[in-house]
N, C-alpha and C positions, 0 to 999 in steps of 0.2 A: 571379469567383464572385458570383452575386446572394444579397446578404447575407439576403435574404427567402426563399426559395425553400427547402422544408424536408423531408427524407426521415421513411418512417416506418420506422423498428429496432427488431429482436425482439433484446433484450435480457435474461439471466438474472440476476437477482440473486444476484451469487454474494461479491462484494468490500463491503460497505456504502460505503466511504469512497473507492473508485475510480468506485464507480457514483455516485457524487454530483455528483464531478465533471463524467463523462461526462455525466449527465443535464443538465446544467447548459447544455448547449449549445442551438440554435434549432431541432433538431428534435423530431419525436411520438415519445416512448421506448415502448414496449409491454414490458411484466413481468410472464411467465408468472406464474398464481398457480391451485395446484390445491387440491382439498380436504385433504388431507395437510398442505400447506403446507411440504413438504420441500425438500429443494435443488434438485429439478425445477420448483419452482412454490412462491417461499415471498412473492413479491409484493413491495410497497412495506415489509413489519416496519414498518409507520405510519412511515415516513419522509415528508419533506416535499419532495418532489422537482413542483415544480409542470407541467414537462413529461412528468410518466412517467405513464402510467397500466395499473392489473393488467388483467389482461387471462385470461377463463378460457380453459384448453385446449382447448374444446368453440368456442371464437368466435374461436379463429385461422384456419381455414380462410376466414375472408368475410373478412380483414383483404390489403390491399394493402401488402405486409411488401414495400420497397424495398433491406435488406439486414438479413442474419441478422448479428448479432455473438455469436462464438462464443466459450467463456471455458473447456469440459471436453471432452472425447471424445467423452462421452455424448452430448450437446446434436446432433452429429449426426443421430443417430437420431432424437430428440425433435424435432428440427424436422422433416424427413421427414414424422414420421409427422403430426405436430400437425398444418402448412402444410398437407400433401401437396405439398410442391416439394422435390430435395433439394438443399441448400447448396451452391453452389458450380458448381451445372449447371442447377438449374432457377429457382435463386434465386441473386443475390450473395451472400456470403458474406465476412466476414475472421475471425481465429483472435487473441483477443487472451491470448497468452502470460502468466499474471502471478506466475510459479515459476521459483529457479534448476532447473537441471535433476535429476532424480532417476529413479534411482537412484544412477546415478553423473554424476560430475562431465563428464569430459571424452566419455562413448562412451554418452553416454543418446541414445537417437533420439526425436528431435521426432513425436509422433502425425500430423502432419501433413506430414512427411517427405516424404514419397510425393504431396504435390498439388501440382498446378501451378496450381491453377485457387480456391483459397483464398490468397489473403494471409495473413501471418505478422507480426505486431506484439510486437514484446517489450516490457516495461516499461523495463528498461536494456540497455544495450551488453554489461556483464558477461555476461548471459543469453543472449544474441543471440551473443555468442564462444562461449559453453560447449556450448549446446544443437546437435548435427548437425541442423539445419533441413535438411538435404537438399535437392531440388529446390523448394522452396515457396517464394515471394519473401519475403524479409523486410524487415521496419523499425522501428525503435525511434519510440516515443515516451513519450517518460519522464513521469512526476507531474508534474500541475498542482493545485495545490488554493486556492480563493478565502483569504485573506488574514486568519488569522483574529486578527489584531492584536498587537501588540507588549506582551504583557502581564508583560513579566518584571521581578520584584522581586529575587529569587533572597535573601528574608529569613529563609529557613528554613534553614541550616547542613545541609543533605541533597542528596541526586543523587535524581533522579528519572529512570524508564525505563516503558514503557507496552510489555509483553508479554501476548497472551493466551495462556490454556493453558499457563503456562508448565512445569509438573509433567509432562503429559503431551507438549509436545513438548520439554523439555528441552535437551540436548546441540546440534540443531538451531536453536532460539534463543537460547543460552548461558547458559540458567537457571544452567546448575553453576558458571557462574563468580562468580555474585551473592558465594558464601561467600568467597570470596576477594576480590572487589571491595570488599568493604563492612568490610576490614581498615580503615580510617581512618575511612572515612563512612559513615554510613549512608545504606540505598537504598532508595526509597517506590516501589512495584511499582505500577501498575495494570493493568487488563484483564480480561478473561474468566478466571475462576476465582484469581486472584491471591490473593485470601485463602486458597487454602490453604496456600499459605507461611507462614503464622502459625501458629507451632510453640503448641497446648496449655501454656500454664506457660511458655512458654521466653521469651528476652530475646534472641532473635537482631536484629541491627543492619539486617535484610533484612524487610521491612514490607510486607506485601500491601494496596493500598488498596480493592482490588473495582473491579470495572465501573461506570465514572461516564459519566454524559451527558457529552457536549462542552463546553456551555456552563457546564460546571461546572471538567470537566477541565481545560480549559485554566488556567485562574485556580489551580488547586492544584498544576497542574504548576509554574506559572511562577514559583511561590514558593519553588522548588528552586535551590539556585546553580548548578545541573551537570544537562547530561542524559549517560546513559550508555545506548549501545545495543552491544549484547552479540550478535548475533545470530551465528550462524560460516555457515549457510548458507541462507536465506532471500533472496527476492528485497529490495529496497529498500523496505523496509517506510515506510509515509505516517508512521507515528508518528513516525521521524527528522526527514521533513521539516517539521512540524508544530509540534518543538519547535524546530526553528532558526528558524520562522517569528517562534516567540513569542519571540525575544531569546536562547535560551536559548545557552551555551558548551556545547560537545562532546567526547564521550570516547569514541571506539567504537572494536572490535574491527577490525581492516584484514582484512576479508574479504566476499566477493560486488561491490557497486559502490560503500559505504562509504569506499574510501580516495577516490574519485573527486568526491564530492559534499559533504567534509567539508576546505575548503582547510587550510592550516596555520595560518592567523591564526584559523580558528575555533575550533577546539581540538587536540586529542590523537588522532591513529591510531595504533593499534600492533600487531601481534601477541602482543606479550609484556604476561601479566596482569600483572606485577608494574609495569610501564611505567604501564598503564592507572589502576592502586590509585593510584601516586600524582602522580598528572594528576587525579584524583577528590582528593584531599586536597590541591594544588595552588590548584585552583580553587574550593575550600569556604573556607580559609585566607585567597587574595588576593580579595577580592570586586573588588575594581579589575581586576584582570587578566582575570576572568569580566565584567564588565560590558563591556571591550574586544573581548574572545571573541566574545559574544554577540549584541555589533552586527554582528561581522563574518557573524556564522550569519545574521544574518535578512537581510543585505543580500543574503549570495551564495542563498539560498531566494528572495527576492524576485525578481534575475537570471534564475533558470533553472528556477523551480516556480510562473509565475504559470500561472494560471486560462485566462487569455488565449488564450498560447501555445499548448496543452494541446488547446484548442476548436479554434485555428486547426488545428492540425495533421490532429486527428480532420476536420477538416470537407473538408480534401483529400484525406484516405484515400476517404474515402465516397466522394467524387463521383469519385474514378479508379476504385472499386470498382463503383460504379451507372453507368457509360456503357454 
């Protein structure tokens, strides 16, 4: 493959942290952006992506779009009608998957079911077992994210977890179980809307920190002795990876692709809260055994969630997608 040689992709910004990745690569990204500035066209959100650029709905038809990457159902139509090509027949095309399946688990049919003529990319293997993909080809290519340093102190006697929305998608990310995790330890929430967790008056041990930049988060995260990821049905959220990058020991819930990406030298799986509570009090108590833990997270994140890999892989989808 000529390492030079570069596609240009109509890409939606729909993931912040997956598209950072993917931009990250040697090709011309294009990112709808309309006046609305909605999930049809919400642009770079001042992101620093130095290969992407917006691009208005009105100046994609002059653009030479080498493959549609596709992320919702809708986006279908929208490229249709934007291009004027449609996906997959008049235009390359692939479907990048980044949901366990819903409504239900095992008998949800994949939107994309029914083509032969779009590829089918899952984020993990879990997803890719669960979801009926029907006739459509598929193939996993899991998280890659650049390497954002080994920052863990874990001097703060707390677990830290990085949930958005947690209130309202609840039960799906296993907000409800914070109450009962945080039986020993206390838990330092971030994300999208997290401070409403913080009860008026109240002295609950479950701690919303709010929506923090990166270059911030990380360094507040990694001052936690413990990460805990709670999620019960969510695809493999980047936040896990993220914290294991940064040294951090691990306690998560064994559901979706989590038992898979979290060995045993790194920390704790389980199904059972009460197993989990005190794996969280475990690991706050031995800082030694979490310092052990934690080497092992960022080593095995290093292994199989570099940046690298991640590029390479997208860069043969494309080019078996564009011949």
């Amino acid at each position: 493959m000529d390492e030079d040689f570069t596609r240009t992709l109509l890409a939606w910004h729909v993931h912040g942290s997956w598209m950072e990745s993917f931009t990250a690569g040697r090709h011309r990204y294009l990112v709808p952006l309309n006046a609305e500035r909605d999930a049809d066209g919400r642009g770079l959100c001042g992101r620093d992506w130095p290969r992407a650029q917006e691009i208005s709905i009105g100046e994609l038809r002059d653009q030479d779009v080498d493959l549609v990457v596709l992320q919702r159902p809708e986006e279908l139509e929208l490229a249709a009608e934007w291009l004027g090509r449609r996906p997959g027949i008049d235009v390359p095309a692939v479907y990048v998957e980044h949901n366990a399946p819903r409504p239900f688990a095992v008998d949800s049919t994949h939107p994309l079911a029914g083509r032969r003529d779009i590829p089918l990319v899952h984020v993990t293997d879990f997803n890719r077992l669960m979801w009926d993909n029907g006739v459509a080809p598929t193939t996993v290519i899991t998280h890659g994210i650049a390497d954002p340093g080994n920052f863990y102190t874990g001097d703060v006697a707390a677990a830290a977890t990085m949930i958005n929305e947690p209130l309202r998608r609840w039960r799906t990310v296993g907000a409800d179980l914070l109450s009962e995790l945080c039986a020993h330890v206390p838990i330092d929430v971030w994300g999208i809307d997290t401070l409403e967790l913080n009860r008026p008056g109240g002295r609950s041990a479950v701690r919303g920190k709010g929506d923090v930049p990166r270059n911030r988060l990380w360094r507040q995260i990694a001052r936690r002795r413990v990460y805990v990821h709670t999620a019960r049905w969510t695809s493999l959220g980047l936040s896990l990876v993220e914290a294991m990058y940064l040294g951090m020991p691990v306690v998560a819930v064994a559901s979706t692709e989590a038992p898979q990406v979290v060995p045993a030298e790194a920390g704790v799986v389980s199904s059972d809260v009460a197993t989990l509570a005190y794996a969280l009090q475990g690991f706050v108590t031995d800082t030694a055994a979490a310092t052990v833990a934690g080497k092992a997270a960022r080593e095995f994140a290093m292994a199989h969630f570099s940046l690298d890999r991640f590029l390479g892989e997208w860069d043969r989808v494309i080019e078996e997608c564009c011949r």
